[in-house]
Backbone as a ProteinNet text record, in pm:
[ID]
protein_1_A
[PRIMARY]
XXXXXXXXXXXXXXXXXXXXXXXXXXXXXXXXXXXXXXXXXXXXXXXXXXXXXXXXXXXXXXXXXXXXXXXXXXXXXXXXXXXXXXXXXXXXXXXXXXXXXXXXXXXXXXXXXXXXXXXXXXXXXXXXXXXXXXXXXXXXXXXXXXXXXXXXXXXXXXXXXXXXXXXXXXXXXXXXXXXXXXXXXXXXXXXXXXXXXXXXXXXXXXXXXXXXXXXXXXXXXXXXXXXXXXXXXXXXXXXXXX
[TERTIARY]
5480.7	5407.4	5257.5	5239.2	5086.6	5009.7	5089.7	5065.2	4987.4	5139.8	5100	4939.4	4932.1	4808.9	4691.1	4732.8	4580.3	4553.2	4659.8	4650.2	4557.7	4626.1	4573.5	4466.1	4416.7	4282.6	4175.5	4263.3	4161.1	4090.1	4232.9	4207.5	4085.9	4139.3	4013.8	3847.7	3829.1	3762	3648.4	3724.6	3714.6	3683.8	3764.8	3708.1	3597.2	3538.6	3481.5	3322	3349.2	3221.1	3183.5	3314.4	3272.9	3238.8	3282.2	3216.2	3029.1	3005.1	2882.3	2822.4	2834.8	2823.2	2784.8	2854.4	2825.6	2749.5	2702.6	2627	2480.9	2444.7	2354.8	2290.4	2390.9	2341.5	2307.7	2407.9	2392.5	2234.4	2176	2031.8	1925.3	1931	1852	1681	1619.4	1482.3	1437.8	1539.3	1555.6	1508.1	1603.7	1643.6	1532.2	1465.5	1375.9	1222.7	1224.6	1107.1	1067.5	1218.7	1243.4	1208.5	1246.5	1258.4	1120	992.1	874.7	826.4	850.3	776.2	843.8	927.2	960.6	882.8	862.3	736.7	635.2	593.8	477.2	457.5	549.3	562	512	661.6	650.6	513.7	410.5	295.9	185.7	212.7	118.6	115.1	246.9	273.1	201.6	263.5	224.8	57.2	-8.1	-139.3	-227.9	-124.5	-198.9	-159.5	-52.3	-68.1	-104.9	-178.2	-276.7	-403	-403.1	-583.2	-550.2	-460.2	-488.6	-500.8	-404.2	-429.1	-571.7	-647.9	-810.5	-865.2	-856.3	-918.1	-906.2	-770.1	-733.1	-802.2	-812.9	-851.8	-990.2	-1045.4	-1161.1	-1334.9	-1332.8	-1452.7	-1546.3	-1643.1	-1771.1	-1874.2	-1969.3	-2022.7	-2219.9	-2251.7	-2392.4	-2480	-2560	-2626.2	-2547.9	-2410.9	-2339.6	-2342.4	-2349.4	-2347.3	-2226.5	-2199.3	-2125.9	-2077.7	-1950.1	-1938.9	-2011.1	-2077.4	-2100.8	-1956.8	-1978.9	-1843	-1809.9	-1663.6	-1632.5	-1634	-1696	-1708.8	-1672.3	-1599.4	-1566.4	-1643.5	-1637.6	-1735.4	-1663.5	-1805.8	-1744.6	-1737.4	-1685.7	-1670.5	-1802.7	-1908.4	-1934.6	-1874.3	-1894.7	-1860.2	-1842.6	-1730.7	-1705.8	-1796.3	-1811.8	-1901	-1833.8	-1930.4	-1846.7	-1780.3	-1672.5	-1583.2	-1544.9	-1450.7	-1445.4	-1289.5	-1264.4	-1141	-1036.4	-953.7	-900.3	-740.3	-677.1	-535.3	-511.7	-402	-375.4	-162.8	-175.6	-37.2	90	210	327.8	432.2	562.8	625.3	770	819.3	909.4	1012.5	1073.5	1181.1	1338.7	1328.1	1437.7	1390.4	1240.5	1210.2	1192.5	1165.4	1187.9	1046.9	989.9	843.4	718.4	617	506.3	441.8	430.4	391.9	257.9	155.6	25.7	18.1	-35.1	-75.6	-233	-240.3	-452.9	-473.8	-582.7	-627.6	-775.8	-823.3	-973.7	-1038.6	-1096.9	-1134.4	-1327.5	-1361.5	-1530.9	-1582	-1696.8	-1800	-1809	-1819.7	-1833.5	-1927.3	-1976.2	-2065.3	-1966.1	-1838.1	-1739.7	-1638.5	-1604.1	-1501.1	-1373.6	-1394.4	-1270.2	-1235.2	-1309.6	-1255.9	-1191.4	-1209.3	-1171.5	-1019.1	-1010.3	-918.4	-768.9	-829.2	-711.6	-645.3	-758.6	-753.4	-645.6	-656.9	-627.5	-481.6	-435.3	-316.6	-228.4	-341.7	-254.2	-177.3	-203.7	-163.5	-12	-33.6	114.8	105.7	137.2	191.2	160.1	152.9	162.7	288.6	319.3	462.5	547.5	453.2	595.4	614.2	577.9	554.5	677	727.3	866.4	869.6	708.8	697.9	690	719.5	736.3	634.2	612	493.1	489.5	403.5	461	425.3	294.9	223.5	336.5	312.8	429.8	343	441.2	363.3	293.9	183	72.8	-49	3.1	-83.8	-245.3	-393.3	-561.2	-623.2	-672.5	-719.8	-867.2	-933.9	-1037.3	-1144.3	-1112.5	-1254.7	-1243.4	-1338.1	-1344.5	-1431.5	-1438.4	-1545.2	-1503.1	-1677.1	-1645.9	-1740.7	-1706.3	-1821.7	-1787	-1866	-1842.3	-1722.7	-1620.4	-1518.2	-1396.5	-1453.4	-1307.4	-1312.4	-1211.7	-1238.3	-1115.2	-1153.7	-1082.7	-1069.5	-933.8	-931	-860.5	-878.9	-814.9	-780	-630.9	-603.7	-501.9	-436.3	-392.4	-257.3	-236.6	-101.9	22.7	50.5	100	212.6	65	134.7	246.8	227.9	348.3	437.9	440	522.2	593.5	577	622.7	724.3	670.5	739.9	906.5	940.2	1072.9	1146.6	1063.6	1159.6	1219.3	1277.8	1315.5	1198.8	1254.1	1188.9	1114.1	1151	1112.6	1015.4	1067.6	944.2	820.5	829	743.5	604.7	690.9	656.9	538.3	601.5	586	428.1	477.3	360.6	228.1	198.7	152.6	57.6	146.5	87.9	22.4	35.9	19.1	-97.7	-143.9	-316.2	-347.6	-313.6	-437.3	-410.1	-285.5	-338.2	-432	-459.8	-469.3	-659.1	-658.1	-836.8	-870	-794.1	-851.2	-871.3	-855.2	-878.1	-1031.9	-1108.7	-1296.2	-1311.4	-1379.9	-1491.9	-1569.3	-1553.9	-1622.5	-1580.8	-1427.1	-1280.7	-1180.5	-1201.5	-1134.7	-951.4	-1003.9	-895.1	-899.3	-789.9	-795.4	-704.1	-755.5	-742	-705.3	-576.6	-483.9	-507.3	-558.7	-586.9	-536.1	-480	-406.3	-500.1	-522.7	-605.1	-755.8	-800.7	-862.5	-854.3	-692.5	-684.7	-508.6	-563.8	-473.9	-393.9	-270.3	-128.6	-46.5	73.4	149	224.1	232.3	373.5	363.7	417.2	415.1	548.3	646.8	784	902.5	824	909	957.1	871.7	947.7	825.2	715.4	614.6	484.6	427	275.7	199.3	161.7	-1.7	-120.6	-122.1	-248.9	-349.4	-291.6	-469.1	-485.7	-564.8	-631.5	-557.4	-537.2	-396.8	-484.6	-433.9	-493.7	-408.3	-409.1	-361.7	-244.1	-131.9	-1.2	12.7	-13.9	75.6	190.9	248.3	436.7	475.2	423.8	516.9	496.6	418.2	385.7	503.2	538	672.5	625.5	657.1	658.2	585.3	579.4	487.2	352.5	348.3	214.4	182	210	187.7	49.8	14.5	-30.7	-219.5	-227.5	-321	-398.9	-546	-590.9	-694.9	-793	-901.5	-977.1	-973	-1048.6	-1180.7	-1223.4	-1373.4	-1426.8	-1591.5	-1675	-1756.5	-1914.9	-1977.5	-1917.1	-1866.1	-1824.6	-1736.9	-1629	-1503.9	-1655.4	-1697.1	-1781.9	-1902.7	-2000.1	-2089.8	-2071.1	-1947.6	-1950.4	-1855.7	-1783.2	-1770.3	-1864.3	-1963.6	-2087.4	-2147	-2202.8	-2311	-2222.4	-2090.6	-2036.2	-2070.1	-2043.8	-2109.4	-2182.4	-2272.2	-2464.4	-2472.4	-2401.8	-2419.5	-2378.1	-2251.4	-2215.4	-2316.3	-2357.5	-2431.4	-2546.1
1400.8	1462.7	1463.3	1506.5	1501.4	1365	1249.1	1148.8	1038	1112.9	1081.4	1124.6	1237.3	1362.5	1303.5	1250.5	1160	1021.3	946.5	820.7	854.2	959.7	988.7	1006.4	1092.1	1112.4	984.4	927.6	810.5	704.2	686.1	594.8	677	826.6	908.5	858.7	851.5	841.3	672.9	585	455.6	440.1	486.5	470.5	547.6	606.5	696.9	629.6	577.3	495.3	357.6	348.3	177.8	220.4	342.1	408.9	412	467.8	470.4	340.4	292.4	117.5	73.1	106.7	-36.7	21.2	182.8	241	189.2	217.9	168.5	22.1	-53.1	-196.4	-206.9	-170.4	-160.3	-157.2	-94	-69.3	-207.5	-223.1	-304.2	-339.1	-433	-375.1	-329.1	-337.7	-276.5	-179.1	-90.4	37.6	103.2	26.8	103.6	69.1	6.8	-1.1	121	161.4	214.7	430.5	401.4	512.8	534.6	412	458.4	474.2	485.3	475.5	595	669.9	811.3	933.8	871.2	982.5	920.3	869.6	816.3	934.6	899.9	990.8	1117.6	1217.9	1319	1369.7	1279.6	1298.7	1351.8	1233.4	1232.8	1386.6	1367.5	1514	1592.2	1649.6	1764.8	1788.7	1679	1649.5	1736.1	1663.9	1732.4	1894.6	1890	2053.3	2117.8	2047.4	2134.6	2104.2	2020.5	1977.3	2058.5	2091.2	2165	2327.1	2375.7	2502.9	2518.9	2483.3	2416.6	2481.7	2415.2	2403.8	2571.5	2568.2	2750.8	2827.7	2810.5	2935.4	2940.5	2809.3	2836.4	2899.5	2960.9	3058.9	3007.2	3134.7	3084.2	3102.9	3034.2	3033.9	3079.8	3146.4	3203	3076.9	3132.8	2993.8	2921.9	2908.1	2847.7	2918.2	2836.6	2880.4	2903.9	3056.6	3026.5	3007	2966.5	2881.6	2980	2944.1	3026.4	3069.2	3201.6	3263.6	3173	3178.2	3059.1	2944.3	2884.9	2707.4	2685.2	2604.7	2497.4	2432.7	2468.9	2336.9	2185.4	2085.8	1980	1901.6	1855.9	1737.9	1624.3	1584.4	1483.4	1363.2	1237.8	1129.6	1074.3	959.3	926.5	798.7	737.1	634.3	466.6	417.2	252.4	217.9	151	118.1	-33.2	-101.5	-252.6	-244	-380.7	-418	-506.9	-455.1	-531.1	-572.2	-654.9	-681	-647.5	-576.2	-530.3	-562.4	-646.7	-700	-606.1	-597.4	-469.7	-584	-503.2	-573.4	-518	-636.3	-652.1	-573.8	-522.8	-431.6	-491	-593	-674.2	-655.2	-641.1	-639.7	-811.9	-847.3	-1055.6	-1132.4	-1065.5	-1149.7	-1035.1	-1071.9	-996.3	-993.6	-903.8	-874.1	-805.5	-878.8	-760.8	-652.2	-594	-456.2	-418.6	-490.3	-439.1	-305.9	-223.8	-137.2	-107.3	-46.4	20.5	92.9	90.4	195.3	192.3	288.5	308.8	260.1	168.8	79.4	47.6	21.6	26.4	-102.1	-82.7	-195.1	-257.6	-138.9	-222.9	-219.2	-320.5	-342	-373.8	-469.8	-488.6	-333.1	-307.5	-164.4	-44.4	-59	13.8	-29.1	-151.6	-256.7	-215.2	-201.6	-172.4	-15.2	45.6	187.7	221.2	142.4	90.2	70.9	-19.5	-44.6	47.1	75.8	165.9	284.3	359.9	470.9	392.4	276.6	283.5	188.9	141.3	128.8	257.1	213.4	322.7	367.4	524	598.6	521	517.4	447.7	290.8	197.6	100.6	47.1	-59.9	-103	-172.1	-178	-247.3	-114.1	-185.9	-85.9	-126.8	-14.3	-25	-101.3	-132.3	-258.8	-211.8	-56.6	-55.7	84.8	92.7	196.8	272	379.8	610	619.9	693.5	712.6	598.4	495.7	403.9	401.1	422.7	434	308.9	285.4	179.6	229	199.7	253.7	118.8	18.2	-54.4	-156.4	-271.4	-330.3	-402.6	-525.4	-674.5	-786.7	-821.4	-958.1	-993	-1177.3	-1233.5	-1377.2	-1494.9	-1604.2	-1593.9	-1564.5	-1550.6	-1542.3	-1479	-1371	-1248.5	-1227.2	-1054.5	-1010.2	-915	-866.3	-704	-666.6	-599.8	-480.9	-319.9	-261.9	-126.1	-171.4	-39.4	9	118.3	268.8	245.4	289	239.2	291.8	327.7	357.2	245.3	141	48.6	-76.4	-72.1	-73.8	6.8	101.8	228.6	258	260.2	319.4	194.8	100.8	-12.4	-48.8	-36.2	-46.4	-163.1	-285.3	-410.1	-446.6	-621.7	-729.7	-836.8	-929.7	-1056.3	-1025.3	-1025.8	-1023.9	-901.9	-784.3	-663.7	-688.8	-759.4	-789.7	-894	-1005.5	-1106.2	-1030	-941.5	-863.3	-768.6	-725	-629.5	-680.1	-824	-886.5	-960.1	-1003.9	-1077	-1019.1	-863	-797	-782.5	-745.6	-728.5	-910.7	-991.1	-1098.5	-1157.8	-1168.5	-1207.7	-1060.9	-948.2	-874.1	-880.6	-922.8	-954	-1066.4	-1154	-1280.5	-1343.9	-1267.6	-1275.9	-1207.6	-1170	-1193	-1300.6	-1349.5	-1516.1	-1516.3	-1402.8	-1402.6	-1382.4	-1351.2	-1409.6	-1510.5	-1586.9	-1705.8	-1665.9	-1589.6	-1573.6	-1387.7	-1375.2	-1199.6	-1238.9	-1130.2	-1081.5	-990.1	-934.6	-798.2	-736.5	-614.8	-557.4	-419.3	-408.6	-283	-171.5	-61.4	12.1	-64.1	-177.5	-245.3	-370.9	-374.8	-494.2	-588.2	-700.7	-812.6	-822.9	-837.3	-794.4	-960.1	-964.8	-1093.6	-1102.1	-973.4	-951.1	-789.8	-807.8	-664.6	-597.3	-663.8	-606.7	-722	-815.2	-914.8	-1054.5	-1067.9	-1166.2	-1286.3	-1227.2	-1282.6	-1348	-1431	-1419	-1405.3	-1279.6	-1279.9	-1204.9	-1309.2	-1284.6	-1400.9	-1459.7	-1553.3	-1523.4	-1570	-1515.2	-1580.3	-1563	-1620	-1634.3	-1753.2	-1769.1	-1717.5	-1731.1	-1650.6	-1767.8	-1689.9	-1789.7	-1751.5	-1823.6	-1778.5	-1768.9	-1856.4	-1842.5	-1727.6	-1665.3	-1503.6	-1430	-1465	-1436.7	-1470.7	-1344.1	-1334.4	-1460.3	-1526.2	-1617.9	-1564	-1403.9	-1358.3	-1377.2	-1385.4	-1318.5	-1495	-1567.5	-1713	-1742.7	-1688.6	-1787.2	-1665.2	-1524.9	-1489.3	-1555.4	-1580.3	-1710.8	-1546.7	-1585.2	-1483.8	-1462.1	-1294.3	-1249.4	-1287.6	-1324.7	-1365.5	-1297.2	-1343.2	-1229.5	-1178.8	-1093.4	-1035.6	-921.4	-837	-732.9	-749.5	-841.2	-859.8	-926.8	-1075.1	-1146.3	-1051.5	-972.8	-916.5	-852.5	-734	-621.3	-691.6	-806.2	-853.8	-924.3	-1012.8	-1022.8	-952.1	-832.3	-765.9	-713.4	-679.9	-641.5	-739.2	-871.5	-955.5	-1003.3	-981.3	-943.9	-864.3	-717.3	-602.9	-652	-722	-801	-898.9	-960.6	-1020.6	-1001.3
-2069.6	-1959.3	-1988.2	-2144.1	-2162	-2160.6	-2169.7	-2161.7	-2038.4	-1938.2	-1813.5	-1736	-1764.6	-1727.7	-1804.3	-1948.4	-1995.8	-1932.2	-1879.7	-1854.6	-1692.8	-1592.7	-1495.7	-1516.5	-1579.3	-1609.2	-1637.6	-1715	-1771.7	-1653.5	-1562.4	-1437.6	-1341.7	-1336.2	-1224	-1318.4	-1457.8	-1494.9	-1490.5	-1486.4	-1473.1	-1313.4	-1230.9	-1082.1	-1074.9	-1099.2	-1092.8	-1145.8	-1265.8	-1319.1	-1248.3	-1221.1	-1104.6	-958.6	-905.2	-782.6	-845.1	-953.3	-965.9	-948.3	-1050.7	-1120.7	-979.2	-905.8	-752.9	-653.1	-695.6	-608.4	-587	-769.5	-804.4	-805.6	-844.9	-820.8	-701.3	-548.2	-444	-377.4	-494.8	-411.2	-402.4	-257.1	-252	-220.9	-226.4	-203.5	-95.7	-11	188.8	103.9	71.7	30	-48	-131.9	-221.2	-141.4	-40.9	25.1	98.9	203.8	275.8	245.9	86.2	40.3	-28.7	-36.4	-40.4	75.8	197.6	328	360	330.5	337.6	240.4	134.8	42.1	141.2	171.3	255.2	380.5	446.7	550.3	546.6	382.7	412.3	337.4	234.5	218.9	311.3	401.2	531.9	616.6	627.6	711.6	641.4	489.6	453.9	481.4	426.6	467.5	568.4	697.9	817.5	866.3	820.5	819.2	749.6	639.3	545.6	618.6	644.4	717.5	828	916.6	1045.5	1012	874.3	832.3	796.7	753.1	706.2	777.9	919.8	1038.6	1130.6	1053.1	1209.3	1065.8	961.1	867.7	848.3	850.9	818.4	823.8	714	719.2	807	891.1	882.4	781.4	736.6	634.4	699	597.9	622.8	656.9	805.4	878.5	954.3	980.5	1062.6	1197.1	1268.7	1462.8	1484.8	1565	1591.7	1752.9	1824.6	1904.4	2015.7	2141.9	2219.5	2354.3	2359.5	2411.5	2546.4	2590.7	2670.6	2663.8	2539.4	2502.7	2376.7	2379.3	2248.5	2195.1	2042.6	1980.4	1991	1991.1	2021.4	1854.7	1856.5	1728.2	1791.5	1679.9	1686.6	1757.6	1820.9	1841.5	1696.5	1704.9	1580.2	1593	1495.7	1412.7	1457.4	1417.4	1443	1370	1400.1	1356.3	1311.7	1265.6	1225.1	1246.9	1236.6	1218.9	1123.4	1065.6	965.6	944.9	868.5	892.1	764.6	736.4	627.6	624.4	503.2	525.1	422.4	504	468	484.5	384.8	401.4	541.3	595.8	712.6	661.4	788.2	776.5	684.7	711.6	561.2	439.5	397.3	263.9	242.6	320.1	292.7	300.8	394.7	427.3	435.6	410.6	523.9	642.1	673.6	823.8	857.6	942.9	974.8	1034.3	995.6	1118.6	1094.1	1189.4	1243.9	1242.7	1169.5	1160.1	1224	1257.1	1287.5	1217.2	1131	972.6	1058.1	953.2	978.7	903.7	957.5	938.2	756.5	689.4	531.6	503.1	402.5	307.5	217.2	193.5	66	163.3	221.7	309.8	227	98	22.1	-33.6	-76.2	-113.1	-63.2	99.3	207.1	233.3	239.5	323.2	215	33.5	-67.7	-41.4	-27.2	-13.8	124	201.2	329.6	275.5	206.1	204.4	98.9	38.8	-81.5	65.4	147.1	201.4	287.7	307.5	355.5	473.7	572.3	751.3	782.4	925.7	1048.9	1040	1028.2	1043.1	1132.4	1240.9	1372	1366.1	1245.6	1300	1197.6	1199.8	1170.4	985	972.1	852.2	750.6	607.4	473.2	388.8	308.1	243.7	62.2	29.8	-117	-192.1	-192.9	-323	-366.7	-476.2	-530.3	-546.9	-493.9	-480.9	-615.8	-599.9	-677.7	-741	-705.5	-729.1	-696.4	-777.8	-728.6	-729.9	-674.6	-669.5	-752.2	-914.4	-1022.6	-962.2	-969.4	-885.1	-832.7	-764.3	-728	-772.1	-785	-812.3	-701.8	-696	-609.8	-660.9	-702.7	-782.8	-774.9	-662.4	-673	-662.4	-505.9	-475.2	-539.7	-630.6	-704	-723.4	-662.4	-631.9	-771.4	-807.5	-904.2	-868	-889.6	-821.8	-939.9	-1021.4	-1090.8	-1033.7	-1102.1	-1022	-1155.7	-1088.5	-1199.4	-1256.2	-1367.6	-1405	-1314.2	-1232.3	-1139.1	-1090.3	-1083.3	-963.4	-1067.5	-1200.2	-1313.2	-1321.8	-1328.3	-1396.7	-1255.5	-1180.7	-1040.8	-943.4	-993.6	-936	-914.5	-792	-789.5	-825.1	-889.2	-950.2	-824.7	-883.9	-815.4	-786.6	-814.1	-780	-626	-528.8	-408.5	-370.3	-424.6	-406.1	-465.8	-616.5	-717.3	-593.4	-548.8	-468.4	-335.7	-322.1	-146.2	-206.3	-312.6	-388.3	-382.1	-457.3	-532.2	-388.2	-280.2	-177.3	-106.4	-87.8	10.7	-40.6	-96.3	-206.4	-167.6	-240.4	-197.2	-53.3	20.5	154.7	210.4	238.3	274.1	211.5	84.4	23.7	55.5	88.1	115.3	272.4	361.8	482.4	457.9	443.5	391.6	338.5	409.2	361.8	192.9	193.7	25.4	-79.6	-6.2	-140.7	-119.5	-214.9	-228.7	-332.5	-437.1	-529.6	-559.7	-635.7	-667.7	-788	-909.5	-1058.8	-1003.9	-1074.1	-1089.8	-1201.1	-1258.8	-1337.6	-1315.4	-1464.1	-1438.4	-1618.8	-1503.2	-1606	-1695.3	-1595.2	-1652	-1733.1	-1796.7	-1888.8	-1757.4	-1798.7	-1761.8	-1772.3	-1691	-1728.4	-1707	-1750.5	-1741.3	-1592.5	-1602.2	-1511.9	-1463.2	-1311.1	-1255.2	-1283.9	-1243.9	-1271.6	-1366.4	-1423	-1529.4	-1423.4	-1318.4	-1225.7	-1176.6	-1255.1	-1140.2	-1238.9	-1292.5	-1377.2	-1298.9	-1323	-1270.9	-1365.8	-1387.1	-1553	-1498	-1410.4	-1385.8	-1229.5	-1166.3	-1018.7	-928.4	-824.5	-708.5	-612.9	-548.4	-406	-277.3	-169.9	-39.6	-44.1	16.4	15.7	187.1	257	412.1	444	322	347.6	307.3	262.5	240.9	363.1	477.2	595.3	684.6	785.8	880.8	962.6	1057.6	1153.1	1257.8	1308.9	1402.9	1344.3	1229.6	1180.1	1108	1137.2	1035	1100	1263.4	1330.7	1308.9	1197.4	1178.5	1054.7	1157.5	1021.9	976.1	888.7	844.4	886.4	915.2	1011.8	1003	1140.7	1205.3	1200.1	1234.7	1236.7	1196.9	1194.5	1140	1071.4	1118.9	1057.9	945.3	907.1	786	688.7	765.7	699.3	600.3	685.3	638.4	505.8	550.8	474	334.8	276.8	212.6	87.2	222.3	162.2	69.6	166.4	112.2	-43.9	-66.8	-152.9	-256.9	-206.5	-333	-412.2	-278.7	-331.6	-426	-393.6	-511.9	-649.1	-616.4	-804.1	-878.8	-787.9	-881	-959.9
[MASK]
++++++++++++++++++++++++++++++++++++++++++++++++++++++++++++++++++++++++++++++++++++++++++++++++++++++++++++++++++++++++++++++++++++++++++++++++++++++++++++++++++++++++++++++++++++++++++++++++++++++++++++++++++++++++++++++++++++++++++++++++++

C-alpha cells in the first residue's frame, strides 16, 4: 500500500514538473514583448495620476498670481513641434513597424528620437515596445555619420532573450537613428564600453547600418525622413561633435 501511495506520488510529481517545463519554454517573444508594453502602460498611468495629483495640490508660491475670480488660468500655447518615425516591434514580435510622433522642436533630435523610443508605442496602438524596462539612454555622439549611441546596463540585464527580440531591439535603435541624414551607421555601447552581443544571438561590437527588411511591409515603403527639421537638428548635433 505504501508503495502504491509513493509511486502515485512520484507520477503527481513528474507531471507536475513537465506542466512547469512547457510553461516556461512556452514563452514566447509575443509574450515577453507584450508583457513589457504592460509595465509600460501601468508606468504611464501611474505617472499621470501623479502629474494630475501635482496639479489639484499644488501650492501657491510667494509672487505667484493668483487666478482672477470667475476665470481660468490659461496654459501657455505649446511650442513648435517636429516630426519623427520611431520604429516598435509588430504585434507577432516578427518585424518592425513605424509610428510617427510629434515631439518639441530640439537641437539634439537623435537624442530626443532614443529617449523617444526608450518610453514605449502609443498605449492604443497595436505595436510592442523592444527596449527593455529601465533602460537610460547616458549619451549621445554623432561624428562623420556615426552615431554612437550609450546607454545603461539595463538594456543587457533586462533583456528578455531570443534571437528575434535581440534582432527587433537592436533595429529599432538604428533604423529609428538612421532615418537623419547625418547618420549613416550606430555603435551600441553599453555603460560606455563595447559589447559583443546583446542577448548571445547577435554581434554588435562594430557599427550597423539601417536594414529595411526587418521593416513590416506597411512600413517598407518609409524612406528617411525629409526635411529641414529631421535634417537640421541632426546636423547641428554634429557640428557640436566635432
Amino acid at each position: 500500500m505504501d508503495r502504491e501511495r509513493s509511486w502515485s506520488a512520484g507520477i503527481i510529481l513528474v507531471v507536475t514538473a513537465l506542466v512547469i517545463a512547457f510553461g516556461l519554454g512556452g514563452c514566447s517573444a509575443v509574450d515577453r514583448f507584450i508583457s513589457m508594453k504592460d509595465d509600460f502602460k501601468a508606468k504611464e498611468t501611474g505617472a499621470a495620476k501623479q502629474e494630475q495629483l501635482g496639479k489639484n495640490e499644488q501650492p501657491v508660491t510667494q509672487g505667484q498670481a493668483l487666478p482672477v475670480d470667475g476665470q481660468a488660468t490659461v496654459d501657455p500655447p505649446p511650442g513648435p513641434e517636429q516630426a519623427i518615425m520611431l520604429y516598435f516591434a509588430d504585434a507577432k514580435g516578427q518585424n518592425l513597424v513605424v509610428e510617427r510622433r510629434s515631439i518639441p522642436k530640439t537641437g539634439s533630435i537623435a537624442k530626443a528620437a532614443v529617449n523617444e523610443l526608450i518610453k514605449g508605442p502609443s498605449i492604443h496602438s497595436g505595436a510592442l515596445p523592444t527596449i527593455p524596462t529601465g533602460t537610460r539612454l547616458i549619451d549621445i555622439n554623432i561624428k562623420d555619420g556615426l552615431c554612437t549611441v550609450n546607454l545603461s546596463k539595463e538594456l543587457q540585464k533586462n533583456h528578455q532573450g531570443g534571437s528575434a527580440s535581440e534582432a527587433l531591439t537592436v533595429y529599432s535603435i538604428v533604423n529609428t537613428l538612421t532615418q537623419f541624414q547625418a547618420i549613416q551607421k550606430v555603435q551600441l555601447l553599453v555603460e560606455g564600453k563595447k559589447i559583443e552581443t546583446l542577448a548571445g544571438h547577435m554581434d554588435v561590437s562594430q557599427a550597423m547600418a539601417r536594414k529595411n527588411s526587418m521593416i513590416a511591409k506597411e512600413g517598407e515603403t518609409a524612406q528617411k525622413a525629409s526635411g529641414e527639421t529631421q535634417k537640421g537638428g541632426a546636423d547641428e548635433a554634429e557640428k557640436k561633435n566635432h
